[in-house]
C-alpha angles and dihedrals in degrees: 000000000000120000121238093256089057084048091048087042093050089043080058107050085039090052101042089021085118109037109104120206103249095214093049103016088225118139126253111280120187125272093016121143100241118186117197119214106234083206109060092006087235119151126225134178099259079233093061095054100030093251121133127197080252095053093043092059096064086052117106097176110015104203114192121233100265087047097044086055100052119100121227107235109228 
């Protein structure tokens, strides 16, 4: 018999099993810290753009790396 948390854990790699970091290309793992780009809508492990839960939380647009280094053409 599961717990509830390895229910809620499988609901969540069920749920996120597909979704590939767009900065490593490595698949979602449990309890990992994951940022979408309100941009692309692309999703990335926060340790692969420096970016931690604490840090997320005082963001009001995350824009991804290669969002955040385009230029807007005038």
């Amino acid at each position: 018999m599961q717990t509830r948390d390895e229910e809620e854990e499988l609901d969540e790699v069920y749920e996120h099993g597909e979704t590939l970091c767009g900065a490593c290309g490595q698949n979602y793992g449990t309890g990992e810290f994951w940022i979408c780009c309100d941009i692309c809508e692309k999703w990335f492990h926060g340790k692969c753009v420096k970016i931690t839960p604490a840090r997320a939380q005082r963001i009001k647009q995350y824009k991804c790396p290669s969002r955040s280094n385009k230029r807007t053409r005038s």
